[in-house]
Structure formats: C-alpha cells, structure tokens
C-alpha positions in Angstrom: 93.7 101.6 131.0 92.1 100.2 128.0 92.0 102.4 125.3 90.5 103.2 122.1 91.6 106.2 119.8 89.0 107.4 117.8 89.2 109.5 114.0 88.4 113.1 115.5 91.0 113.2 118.0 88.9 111.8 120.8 89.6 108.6 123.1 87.6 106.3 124.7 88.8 105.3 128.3 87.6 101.9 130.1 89.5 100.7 133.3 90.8 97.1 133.3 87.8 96.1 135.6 85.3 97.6 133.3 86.8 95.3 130.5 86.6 92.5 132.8 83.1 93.1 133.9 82.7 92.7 129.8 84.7 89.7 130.0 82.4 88.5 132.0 79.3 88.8 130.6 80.3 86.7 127.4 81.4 84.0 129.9 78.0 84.0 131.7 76.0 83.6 128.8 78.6 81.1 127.4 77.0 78.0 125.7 74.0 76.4 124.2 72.9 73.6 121.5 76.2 73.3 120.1 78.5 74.8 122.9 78.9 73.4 126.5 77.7 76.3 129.3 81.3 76.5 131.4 81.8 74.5 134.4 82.0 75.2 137.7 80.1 77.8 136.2 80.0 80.2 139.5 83.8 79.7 139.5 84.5 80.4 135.6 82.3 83.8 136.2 84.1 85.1 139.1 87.5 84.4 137.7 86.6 86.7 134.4 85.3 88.9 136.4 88.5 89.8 138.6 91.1 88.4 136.0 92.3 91.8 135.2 92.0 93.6 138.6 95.3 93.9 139.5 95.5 97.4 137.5 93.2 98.4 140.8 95.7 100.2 142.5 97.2 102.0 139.5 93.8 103.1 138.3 92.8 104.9 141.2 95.7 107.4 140.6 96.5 106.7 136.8 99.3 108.1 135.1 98.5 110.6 132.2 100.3 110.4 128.5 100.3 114.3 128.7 101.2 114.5 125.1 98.1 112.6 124.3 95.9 113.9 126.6 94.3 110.7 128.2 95.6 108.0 130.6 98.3 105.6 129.9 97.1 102.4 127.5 97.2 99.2 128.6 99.7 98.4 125.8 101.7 101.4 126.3 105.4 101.7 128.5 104.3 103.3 131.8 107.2 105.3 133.6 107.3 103.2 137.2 104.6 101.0 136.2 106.5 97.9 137.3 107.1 97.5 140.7 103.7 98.3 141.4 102.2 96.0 138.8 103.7 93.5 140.0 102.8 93.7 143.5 99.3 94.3 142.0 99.6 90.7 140.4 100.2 89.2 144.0 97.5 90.6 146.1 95.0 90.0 143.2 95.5 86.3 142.6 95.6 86.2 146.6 92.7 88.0 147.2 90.9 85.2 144.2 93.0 82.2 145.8 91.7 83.2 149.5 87.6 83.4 147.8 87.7 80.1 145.7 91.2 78.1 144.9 90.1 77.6 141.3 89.8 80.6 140.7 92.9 81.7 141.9 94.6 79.1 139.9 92.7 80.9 136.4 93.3 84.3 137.3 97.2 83.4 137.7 97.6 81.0 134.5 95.8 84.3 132.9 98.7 86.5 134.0 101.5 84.1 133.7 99.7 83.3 130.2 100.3 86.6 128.8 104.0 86.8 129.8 104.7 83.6 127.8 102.4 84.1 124.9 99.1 83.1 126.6 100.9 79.3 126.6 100.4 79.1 122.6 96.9 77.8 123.0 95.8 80.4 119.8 96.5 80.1 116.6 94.6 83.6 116.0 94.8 86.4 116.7 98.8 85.7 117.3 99.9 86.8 121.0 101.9 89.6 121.7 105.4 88.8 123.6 107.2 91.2 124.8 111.0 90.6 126.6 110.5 89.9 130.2 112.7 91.9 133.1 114.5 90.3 135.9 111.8 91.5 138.2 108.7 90.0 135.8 110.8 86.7 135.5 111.2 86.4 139.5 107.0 86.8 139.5 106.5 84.7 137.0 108.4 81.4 138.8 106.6 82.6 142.1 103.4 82.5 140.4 103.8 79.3 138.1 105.5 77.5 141.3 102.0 79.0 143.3 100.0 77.1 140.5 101.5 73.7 140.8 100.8 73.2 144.2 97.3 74.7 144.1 96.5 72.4 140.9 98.4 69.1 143.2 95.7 70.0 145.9 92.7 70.7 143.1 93.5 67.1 141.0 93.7 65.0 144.5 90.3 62.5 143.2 89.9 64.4 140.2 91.2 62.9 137.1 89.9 64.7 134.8 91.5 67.9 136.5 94.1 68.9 134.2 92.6 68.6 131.0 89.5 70.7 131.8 91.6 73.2 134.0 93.3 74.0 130.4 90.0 74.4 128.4 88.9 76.5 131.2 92.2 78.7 131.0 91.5 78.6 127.1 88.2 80.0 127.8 89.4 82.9 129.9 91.5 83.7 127.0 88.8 84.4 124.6 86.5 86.0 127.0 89.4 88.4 127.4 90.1 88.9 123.9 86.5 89.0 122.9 86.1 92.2 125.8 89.5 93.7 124.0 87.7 93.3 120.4 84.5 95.9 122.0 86.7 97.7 124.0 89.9 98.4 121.6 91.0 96.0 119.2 87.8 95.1 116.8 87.7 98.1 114.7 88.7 99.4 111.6 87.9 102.7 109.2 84.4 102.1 109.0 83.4 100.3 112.3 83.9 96.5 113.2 86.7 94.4 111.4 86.4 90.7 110.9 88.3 88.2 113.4 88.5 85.1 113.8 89.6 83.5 116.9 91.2 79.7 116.8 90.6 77.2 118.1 88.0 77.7 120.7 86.7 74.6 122.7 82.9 73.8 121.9 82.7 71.5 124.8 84.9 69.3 127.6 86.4 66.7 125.2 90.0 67.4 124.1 88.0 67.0 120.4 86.0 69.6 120.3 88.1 72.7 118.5 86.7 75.5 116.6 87.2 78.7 114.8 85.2 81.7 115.8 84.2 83.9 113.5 83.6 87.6 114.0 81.9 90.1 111.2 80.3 93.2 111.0 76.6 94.0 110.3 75.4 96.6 107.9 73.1 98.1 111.6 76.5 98.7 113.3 76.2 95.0 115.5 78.4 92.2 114.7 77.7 88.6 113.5 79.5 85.2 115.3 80.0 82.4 113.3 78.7 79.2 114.2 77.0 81.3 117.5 78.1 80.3 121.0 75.5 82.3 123.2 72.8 81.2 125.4 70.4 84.1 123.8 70.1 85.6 120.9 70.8 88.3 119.8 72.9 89.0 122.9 73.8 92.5 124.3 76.6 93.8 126.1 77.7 96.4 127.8 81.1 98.3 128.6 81.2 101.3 130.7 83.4 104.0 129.1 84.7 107.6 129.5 85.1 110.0 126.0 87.7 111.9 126.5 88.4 115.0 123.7 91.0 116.5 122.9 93.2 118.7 124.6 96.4 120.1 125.9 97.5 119.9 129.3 100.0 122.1 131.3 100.9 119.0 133.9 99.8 115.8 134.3 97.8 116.6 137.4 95.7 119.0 134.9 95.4 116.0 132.7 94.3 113.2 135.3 91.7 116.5 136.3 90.4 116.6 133.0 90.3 112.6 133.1 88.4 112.7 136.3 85.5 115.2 135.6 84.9 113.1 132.2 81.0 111.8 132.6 81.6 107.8 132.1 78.6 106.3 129.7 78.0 103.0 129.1 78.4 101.5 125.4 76.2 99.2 124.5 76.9 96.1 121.5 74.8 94.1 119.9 75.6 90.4 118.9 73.9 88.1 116.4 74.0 85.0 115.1 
C-alpha cells in the first residue's frame, strides 16, 4: 500500500492501482506549447495505468503493521511478501505484454528499473536501492532477457525505436514519482515541500532535457515550473482511505478495521 502518515496519529491508505490510476492522469494530460504530448499516446496511458498492478493480488488480502494500525507500506519489509510479489511481477507484465507489446515492454523496464536504481536516468530525487535476494535477481534476468527480445521484434523497421523507448521509460518514471509526491512523498510540516525532478524530456530529441520544478501555493495547490500540462490549472484526483488511530488485538481485527474504512477521493490542484 501507499502510505501517508499524518501529524494526529492518522494514515492515509491508497492501493498501488489507485496511485497508478494517478499516474495516469498526469500522463494523459502530458504536453503542450513547450512539451511534446507522449507517443503512442493510447500505449503510454495504458502502461501508467497498470505499471504498478502487480501488488493486485496482495492487496486484496493485505497484510496489517498491527503495531501501527494500518496496512503494510509500500516501502516497508513485509513478512512473506516475496514470493508472491514476484509472481505478481510475472502475470502483470504478461497480462500488459498479451494487451499491447509496448506496453509490456514499459511496465517491465518500470519494474526492473526500480531494482537497479530506475537505470540512473534521474539526477533528482536520488533513487532508492536496496540489496537484491537470490530470488529478485533470478526475476530480474527473466524479465530483462523478456525485454530484449520484445524490443528485437518492436525495433524490426523502426530506427528510431531505442531511443524513444528510453524517453518513454523516462516518462513513466516521473509520472510515477509525480503520483508518489500526492500520494506520500510531497509533504512537509506545513503541507507541500518543493521538488524538483531532473532531467525530464520536453520532447523526442535526445536534446531536449529539463528540470521540473515543484512548489507550494499559499491556497494549499502546488505550482510547476516551466508547466508541462495540456490545461491549466490541472486537477487530479487520488482515491484514499483515513484510517485513525487504534489498537488492534490481531491482525484480522486490523485488516477489519481497514476494510470498513469509507474510501474518499482527494483532490489536487496544479498551476502554472
């Protein structure tokens, strides 16, 4: 889960495809005067959309941090989280590969990506690594070994392939990130922190590298510098359960309490 702790002891709760869904509006409204929409544009919006789902089958039955009184974090060592993660990581980029090739090829560069420090193509915010099992490193060659051939048949006419495939997976990256800024990651004592996020492609020309910047507004939105949305100002939406407080006898109890929280749906508010 995707969490964010808040001052009074509460928690806001978002599953991994509620963050994607997030994800995914950025990337649909992606581009304008200064900033290139995405291309294949159908293909880039799918692929945010399912990019996290392999936490579906964990989700429906999450594991509680008892002590806490809320679901595991994303960030967070999960007590026989592994082996079903991992076999979560298959079926996904299957289940993509199976609906549109290109897609599946994102969606497993995106997973892959975040085992070897999302492939260094950030500069800021620095990625987080973590050491890698026996059974993560076995997925990872399966998946990186998947990816080569998919790209061979992909590239066959297409020589420009490689180069956008990469801003495309670069794009990914900050659509993700940008969801994690709303969702978890973005704020500080007194509401939104500044970020910047570096370097972001403006367009399809290995050339055209920027820095986004991210502040807070006095009205509780946030301001991106120079403004990479198709409207503005843009709002977005992230579907959320608060959960308060509380002790728990077992984790069942917990997960119960998790369950009967009413979701709602946060809404933010982006300007230029």
């Amino acid at each position: 889960m995707v969490i964010r702790e808040v001052d009074d002891g509460s928690t806001y709760v978002s599953t991994q495809e509620e963050h994607a869904e997030l994800s995914a509006q950025f990337a649909a409204h992606w581009g304008n005067g200064r900033f290139a929409q995405l291309r294949p544009y159908d293909t880039m919006v799918f692929a945010t959309t399912y990019h996290d789902s392999g936490y579906r089958e964990w989700e429906g039955l999450p594991r509680m941090n008892v002590e806490k009184g809320r679901p595991f974090g994303h960030r967070e060592r999960i007590p026989g989280f592994e082996a079903t993660e991992l076999q979560a990581y298959r079926r996904n980029v299957e289940w993509i590969r199976g609906h549109d090739l290109y897609a599946g090829v994102l969606v497993s560069m995106h997973r892959t990506g975040l085992w070897r420090g999302r492939y260094d193509v950030l500069t800021s915010p620095k990625p987080r690594v973590r050491d890698l099992s026996t059974g993560v490193q076995t997925v990872l060659t399966e998946l990186e070994n998947q990816q080569l051939q998919d790209k061979a048949t992909l590239a066959a006419g297409n020589p420009g392939f490689e180069e956008d495939l990469w801003i495309n997976y670069r794009m990914l990256q900050l659509f993700d990130l940008l969801s994690l800024y709303f969702c978890c990651d973005g704020y500080g004592d007194d509401g939104f922190k500044e970020e910047r996020l570096a370097p972001i492609p403006a367009g399809y020309t290995p050339d055209g590298s920027i820095e986004l910047h991210i502040a807070p507004n006095a009205d509780g939105s946030v301001k991106m510098a120079p403004y990479p949305f198709d409207v503005a100002p843009l709002q977005v939406t992230v579907r959320a359960r608060r959960m308060q407080p509380g002790q728990y006898a077992s984790e069942a109890d917990c997960r119960e309490a998790y369950y009967k929280t009413p979701a709602t749906l946060l809404r933010f508010d982006i300007t230029d």
